[in-house]
N, CA, C and O atoms as CSV, one atom per row, in Angstrom:
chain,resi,resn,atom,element,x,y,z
A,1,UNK,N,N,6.220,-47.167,-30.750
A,1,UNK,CA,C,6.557,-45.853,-30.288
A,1,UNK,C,C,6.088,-45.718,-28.843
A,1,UNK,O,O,4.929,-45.991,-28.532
A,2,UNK,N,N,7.227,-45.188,-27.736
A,2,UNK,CA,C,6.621,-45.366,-26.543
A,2,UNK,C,C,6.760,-44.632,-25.754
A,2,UNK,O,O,7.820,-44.799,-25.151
A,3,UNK,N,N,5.774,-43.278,-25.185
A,3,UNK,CA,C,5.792,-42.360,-24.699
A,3,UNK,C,C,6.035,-41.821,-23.459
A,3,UNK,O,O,4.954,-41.869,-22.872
A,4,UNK,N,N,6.990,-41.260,-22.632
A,4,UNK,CA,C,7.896,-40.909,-21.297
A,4,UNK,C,C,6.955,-39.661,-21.124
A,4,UNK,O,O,6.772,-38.642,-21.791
A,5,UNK,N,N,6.557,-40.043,-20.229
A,5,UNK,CA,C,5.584,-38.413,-19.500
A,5,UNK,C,C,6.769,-38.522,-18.397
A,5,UNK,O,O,7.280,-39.491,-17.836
A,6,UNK,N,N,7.010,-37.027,-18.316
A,6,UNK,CA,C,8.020,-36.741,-17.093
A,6,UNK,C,C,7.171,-35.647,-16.335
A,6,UNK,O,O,6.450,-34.794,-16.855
A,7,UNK,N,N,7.488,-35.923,-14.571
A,7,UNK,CA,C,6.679,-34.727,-14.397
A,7,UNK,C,C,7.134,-33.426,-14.455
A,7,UNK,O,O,8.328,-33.163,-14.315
A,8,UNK,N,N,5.998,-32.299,-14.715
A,8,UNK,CA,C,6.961,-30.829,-15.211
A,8,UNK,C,C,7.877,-30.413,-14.322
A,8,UNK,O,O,7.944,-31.283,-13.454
A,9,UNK,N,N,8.642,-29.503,-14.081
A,9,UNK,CA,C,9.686,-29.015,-13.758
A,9,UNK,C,C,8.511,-28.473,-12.180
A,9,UNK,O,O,7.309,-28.738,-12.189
A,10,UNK,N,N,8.899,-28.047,-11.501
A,10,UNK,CA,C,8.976,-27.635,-10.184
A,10,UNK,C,C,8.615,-25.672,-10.436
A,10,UNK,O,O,9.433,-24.857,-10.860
A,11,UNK,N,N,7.298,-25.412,-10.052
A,11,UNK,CA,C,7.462,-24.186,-10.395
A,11,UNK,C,C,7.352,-23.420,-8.940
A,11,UNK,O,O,7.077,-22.223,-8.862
A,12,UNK,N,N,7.577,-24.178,-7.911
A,12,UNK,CA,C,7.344,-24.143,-6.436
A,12,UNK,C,C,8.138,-22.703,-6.510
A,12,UNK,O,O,8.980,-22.560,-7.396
A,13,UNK,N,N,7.841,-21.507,-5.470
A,13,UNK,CA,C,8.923,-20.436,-5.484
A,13,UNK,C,C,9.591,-21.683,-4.316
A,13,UNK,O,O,9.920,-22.258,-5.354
A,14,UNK,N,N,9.821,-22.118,-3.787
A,14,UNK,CA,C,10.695,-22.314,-2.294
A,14,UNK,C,C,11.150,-23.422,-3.396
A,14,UNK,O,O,10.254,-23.819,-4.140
A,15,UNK,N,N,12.250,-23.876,-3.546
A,15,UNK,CA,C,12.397,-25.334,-3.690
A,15,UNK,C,C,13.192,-26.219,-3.194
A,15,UNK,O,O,13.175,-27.406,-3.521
A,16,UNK,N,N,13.842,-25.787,-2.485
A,16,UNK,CA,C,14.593,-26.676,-1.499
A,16,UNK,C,C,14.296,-26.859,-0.583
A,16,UNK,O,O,13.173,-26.355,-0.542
A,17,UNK,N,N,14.610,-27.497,0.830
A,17,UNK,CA,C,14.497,-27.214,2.115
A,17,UNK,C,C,15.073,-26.314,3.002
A,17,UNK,O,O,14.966,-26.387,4.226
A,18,UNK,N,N,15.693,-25.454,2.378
A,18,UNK,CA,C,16.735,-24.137,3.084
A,18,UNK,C,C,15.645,-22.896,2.954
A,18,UNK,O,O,15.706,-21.983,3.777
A,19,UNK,N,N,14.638,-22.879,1.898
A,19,UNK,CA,C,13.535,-22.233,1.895
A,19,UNK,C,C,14.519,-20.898,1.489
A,19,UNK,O,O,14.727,-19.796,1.999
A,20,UNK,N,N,14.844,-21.384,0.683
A,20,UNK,CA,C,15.702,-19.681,-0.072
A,20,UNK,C,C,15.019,-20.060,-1.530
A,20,UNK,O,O,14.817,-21.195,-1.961
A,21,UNK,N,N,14.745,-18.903,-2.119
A,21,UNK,CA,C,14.213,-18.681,-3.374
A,21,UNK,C,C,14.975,-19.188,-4.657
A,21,UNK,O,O,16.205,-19.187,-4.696
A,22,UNK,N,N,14.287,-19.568,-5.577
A,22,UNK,CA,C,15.204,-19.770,-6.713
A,22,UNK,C,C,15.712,-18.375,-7.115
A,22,UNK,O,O,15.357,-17.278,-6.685
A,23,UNK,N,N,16.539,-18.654,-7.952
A,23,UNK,CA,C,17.518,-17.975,-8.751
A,23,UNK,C,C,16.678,-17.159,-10.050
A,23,UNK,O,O,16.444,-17.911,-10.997
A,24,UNK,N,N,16.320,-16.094,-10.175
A,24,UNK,CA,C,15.310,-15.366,-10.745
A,24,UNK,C,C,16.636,-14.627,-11.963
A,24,UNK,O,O,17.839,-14.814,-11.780
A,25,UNK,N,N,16.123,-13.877,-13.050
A,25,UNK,CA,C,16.769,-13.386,-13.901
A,25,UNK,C,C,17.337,-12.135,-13.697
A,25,UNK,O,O,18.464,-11.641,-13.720
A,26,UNK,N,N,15.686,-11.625,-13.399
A,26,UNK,CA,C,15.799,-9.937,-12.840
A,26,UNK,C,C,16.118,-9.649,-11.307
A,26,UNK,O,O,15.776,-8.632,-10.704
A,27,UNK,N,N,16.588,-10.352,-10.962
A,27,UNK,CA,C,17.702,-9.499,-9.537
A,27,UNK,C,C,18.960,-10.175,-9.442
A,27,UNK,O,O,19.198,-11.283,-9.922
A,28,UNK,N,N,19.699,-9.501,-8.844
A,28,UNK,CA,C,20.881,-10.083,-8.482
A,28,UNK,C,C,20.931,-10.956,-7.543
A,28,UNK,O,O,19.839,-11.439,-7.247
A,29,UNK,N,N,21.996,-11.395,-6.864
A,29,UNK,CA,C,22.290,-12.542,-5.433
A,29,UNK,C,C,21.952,-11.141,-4.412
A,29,UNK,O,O,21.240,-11.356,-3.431
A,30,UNK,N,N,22.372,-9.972,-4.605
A,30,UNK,CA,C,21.602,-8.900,-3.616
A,30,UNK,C,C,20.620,-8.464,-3.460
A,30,UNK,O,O,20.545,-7.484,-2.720
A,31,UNK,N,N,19.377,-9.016,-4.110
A,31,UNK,CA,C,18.328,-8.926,-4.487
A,31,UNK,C,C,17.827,-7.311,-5.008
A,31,UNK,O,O,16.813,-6.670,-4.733
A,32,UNK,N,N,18.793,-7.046,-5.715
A,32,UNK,CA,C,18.616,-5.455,-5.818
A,32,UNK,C,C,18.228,-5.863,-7.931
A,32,UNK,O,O,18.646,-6.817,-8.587
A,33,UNK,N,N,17.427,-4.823,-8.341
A,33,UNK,CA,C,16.782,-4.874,-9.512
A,33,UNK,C,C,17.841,-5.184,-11.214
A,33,UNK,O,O,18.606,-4.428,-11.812
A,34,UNK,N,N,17.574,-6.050,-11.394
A,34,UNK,CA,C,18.556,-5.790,-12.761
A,34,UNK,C,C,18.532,-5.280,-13.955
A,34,UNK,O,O,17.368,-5.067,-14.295
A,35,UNK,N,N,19.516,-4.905,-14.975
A,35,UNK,CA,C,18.984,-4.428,-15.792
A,35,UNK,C,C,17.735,-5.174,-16.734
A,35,UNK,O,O,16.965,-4.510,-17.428
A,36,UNK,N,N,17.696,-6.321,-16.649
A,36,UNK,CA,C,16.401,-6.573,-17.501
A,36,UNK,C,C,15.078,-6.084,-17.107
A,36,UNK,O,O,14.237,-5.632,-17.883
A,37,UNK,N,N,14.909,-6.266,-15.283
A,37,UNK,CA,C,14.031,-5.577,-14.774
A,37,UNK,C,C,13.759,-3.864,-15.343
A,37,UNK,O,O,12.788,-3.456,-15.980
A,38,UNK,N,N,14.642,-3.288,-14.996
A,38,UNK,CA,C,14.767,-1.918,-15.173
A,38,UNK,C,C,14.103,-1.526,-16.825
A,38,UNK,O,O,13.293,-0.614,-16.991
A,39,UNK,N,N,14.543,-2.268,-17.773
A,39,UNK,CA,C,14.300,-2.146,-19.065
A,39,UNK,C,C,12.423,-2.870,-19.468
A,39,UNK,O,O,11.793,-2.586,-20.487
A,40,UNK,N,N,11.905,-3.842,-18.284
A,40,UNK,CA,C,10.633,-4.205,-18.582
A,40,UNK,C,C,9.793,-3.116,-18.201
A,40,UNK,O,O,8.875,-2.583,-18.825
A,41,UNK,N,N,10.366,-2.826,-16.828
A,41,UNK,CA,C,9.395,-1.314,-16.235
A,41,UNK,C,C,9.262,0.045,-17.198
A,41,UNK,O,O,8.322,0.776,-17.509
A,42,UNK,N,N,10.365,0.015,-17.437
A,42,UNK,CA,C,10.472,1.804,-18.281
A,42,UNK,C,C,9.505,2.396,-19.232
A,42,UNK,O,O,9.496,3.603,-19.475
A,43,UNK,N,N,8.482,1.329,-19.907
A,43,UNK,CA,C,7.341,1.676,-20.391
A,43,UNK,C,C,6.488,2.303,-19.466
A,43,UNK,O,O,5.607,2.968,-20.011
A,44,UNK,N,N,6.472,2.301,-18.147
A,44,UNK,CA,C,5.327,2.074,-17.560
A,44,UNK,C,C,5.690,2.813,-16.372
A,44,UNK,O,O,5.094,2.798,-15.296
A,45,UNK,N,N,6.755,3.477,-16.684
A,45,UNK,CA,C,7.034,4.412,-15.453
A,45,UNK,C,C,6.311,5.952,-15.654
A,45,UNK,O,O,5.798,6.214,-14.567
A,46,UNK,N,N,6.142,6.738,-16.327
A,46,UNK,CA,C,5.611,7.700,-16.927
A,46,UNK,C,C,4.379,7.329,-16.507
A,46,UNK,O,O,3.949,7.759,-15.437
A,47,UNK,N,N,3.684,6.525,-17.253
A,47,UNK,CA,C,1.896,6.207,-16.754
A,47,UNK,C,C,1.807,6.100,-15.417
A,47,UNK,O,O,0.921,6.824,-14.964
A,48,UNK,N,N,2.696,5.139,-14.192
A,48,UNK,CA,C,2.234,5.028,-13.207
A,48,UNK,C,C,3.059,6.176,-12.369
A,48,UNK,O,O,3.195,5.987,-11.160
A,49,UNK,N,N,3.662,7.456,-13.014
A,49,UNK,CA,C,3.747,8.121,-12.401
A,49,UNK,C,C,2.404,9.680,-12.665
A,49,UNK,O,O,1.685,10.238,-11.836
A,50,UNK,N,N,2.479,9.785,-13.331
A,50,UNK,CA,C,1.163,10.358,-13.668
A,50,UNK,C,C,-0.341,9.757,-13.159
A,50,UNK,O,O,-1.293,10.538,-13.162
A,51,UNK,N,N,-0.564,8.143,-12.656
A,51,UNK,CA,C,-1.587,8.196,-12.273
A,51,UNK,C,C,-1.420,8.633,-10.875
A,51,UNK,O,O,-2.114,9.573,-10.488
A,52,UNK,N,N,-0.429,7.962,-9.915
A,52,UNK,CA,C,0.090,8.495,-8.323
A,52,UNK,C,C,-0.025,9.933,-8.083
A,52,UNK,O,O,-0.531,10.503,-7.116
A,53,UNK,N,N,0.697,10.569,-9.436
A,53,UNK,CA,C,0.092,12.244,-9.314
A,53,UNK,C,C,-1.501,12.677,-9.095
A,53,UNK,O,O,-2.079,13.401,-8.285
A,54,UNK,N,N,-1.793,12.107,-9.892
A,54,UNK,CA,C,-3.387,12.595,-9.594
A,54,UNK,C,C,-3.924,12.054,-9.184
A,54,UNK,O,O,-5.020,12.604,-9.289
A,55,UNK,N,N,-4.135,10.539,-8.280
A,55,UNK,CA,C,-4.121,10.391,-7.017
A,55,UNK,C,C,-3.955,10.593,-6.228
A,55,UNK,O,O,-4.667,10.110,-5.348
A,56,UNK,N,N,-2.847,11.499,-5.883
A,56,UNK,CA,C,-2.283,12.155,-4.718
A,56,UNK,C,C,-3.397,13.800,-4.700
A,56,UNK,O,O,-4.128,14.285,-3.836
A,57,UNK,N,N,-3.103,14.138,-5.810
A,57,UNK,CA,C,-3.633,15.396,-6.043
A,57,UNK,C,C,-5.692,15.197,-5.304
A,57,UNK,O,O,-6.359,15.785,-4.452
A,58,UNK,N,N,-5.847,14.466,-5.921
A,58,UNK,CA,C,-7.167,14.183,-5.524
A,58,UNK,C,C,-7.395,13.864,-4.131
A,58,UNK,O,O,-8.284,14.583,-3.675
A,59,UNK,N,N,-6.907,13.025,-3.263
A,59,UNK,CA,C,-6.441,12.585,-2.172
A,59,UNK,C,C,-6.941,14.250,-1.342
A,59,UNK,O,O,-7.896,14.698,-0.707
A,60,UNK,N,N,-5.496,14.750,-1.896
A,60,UNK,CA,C,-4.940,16.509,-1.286
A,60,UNK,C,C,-6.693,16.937,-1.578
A,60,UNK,O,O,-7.609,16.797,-0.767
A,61,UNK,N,N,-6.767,17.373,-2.698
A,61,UNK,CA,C,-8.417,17.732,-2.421
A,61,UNK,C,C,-9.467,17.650,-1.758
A,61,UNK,O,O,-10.219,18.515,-1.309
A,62,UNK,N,N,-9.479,16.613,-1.724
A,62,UNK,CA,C,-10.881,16.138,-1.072
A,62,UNK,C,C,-10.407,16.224,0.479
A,62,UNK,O,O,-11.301,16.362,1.313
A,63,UNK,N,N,-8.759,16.137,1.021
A,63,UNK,CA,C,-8.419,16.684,1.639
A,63,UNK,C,C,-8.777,17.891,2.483
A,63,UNK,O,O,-9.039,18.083,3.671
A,64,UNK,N,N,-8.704,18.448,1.648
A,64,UNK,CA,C,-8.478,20.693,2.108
A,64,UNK,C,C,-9.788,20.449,2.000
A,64,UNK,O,O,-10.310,20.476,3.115
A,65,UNK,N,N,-10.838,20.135,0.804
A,65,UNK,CA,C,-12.405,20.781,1.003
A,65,UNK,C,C,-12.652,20.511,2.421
A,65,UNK,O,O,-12.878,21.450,3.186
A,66,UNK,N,N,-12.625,19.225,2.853
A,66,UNK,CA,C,-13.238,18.391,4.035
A,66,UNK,C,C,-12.893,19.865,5.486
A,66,UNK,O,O,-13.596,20.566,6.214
A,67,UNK,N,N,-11.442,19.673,5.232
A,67,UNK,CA,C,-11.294,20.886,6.169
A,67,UNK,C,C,-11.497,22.653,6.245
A,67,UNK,O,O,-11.224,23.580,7.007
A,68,UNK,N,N,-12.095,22.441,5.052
A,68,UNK,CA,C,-12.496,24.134,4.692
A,68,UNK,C,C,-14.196,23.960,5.377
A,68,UNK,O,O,-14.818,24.583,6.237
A,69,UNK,N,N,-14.432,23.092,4.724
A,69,UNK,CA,C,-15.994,23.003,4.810
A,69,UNK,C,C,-16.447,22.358,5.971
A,69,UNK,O,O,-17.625,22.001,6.004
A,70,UNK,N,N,-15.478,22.084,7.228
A,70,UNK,CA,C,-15.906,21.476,8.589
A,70,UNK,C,C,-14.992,22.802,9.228
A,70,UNK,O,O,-14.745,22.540,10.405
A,71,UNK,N,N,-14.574,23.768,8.940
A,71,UNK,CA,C,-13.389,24.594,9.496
A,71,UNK,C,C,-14.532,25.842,9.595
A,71,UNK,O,O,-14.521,26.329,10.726
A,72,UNK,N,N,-15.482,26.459,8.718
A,72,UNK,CA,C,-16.692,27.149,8.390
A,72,UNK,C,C,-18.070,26.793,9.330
A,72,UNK,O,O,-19.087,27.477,9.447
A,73,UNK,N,N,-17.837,25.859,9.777
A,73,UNK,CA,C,-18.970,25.461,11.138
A,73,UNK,C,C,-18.997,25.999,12.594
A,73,UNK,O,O,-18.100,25.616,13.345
A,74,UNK,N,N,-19.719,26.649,12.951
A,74,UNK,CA,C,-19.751,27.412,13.865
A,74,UNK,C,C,-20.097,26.396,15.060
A,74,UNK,O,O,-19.582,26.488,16.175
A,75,UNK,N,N,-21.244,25.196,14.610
A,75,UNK,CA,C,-21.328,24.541,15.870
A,75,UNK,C,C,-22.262,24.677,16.626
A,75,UNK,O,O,-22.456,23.916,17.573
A,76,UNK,N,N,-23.226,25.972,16.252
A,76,UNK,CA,C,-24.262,26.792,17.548
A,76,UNK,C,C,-25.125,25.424,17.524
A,76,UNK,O,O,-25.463,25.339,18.705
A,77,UNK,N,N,-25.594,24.472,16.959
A,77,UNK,CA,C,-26.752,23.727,17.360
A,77,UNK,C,C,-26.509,22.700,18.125
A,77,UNK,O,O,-27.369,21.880,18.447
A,78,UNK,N,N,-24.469,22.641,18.722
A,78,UNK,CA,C,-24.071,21.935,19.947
A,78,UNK,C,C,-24.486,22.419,21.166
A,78,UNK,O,O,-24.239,23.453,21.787
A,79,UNK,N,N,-25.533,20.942,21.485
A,79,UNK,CA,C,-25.493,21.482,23.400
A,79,UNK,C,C,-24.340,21.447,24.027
A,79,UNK,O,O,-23.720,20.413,23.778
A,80,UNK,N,N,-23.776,22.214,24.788
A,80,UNK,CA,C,-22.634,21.879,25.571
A,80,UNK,C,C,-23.293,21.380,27.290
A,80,UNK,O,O,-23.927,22.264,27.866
A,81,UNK,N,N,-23.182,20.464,27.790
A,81,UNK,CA,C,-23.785,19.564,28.813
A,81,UNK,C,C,-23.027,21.031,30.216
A,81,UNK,O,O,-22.028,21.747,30.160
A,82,UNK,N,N,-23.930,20.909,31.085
A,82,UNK,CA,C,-23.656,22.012,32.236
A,82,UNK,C,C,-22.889,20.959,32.878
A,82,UNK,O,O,-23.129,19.769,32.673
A,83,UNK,N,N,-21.891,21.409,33.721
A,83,UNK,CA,C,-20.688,21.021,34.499
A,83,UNK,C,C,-20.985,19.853,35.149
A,83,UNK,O,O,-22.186,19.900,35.415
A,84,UNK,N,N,-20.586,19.005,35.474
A,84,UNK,CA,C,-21.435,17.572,36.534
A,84,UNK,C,C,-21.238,17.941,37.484
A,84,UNK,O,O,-20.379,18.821,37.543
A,85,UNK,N,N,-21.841,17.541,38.650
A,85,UNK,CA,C,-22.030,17.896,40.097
A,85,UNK,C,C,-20.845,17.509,41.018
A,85,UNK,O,O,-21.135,16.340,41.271
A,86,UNK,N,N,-19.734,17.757,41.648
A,86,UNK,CA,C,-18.837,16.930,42.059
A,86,UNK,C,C,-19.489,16.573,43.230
A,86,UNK,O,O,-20.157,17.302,43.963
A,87,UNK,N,N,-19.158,14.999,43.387
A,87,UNK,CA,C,-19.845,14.382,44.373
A,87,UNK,C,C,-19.194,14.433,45.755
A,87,UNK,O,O,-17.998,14.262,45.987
A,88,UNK,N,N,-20.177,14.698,46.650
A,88,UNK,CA,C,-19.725,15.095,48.616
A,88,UNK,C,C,-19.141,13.839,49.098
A,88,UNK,O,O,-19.678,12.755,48.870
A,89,UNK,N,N,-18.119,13.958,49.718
A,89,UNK,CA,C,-17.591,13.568,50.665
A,89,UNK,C,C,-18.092,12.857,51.479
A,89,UNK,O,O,-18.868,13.771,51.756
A,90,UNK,N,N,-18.547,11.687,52.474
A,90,UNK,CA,C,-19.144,11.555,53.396
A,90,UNK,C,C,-18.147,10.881,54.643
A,90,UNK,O,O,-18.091,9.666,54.455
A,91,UNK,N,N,-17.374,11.278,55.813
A,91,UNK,CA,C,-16.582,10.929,56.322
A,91,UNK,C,C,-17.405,10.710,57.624
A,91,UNK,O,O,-16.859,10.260,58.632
């Protein structure tokens, strides 16, 4: 009995020398999404739209406080520096 090791298949993304991609399931030759794609995501559209929401939302928060609570500062314990001296002429 006499055993043929072949080497595995090529899982390179590039595999030619034209450096164009293999031929994938889920897109078309326009590289636009296919339905198998469309049908793997759809679980998971709901969750990752609900987390982006309240990411965003939180984002927005911490947002507005930052500017409420630096907008409420009056500032009085800024020195403001007296005018600089403009320097004379000497001709």
């Amino acid at each position: 009995m006499t055993i043929r090791l072949s080497p595995p298949p090529s899982t390179d993304e590039w595999s030619d020398e034209r450096n164009s991609p293999q031929k994938s399931s889920y897109y078309d030759r326009n590289l636009r999404q296919g339905p198998a794609l469309i049908r793997a995501r759809k679980p998971y559209l709901v969750k990752n739209l609900a987390v982006g929401a309240g990411l965003w939302c939180f984002a927005g928060a911490v947002y507005w406080y930052t500017l409420r609570a630096v907008g409420q500062d009056e500032f009085e314990d800024v020195k403001v520096p007296d005018t600089p001296r403009q320097p004379t002429k000497s001709n």
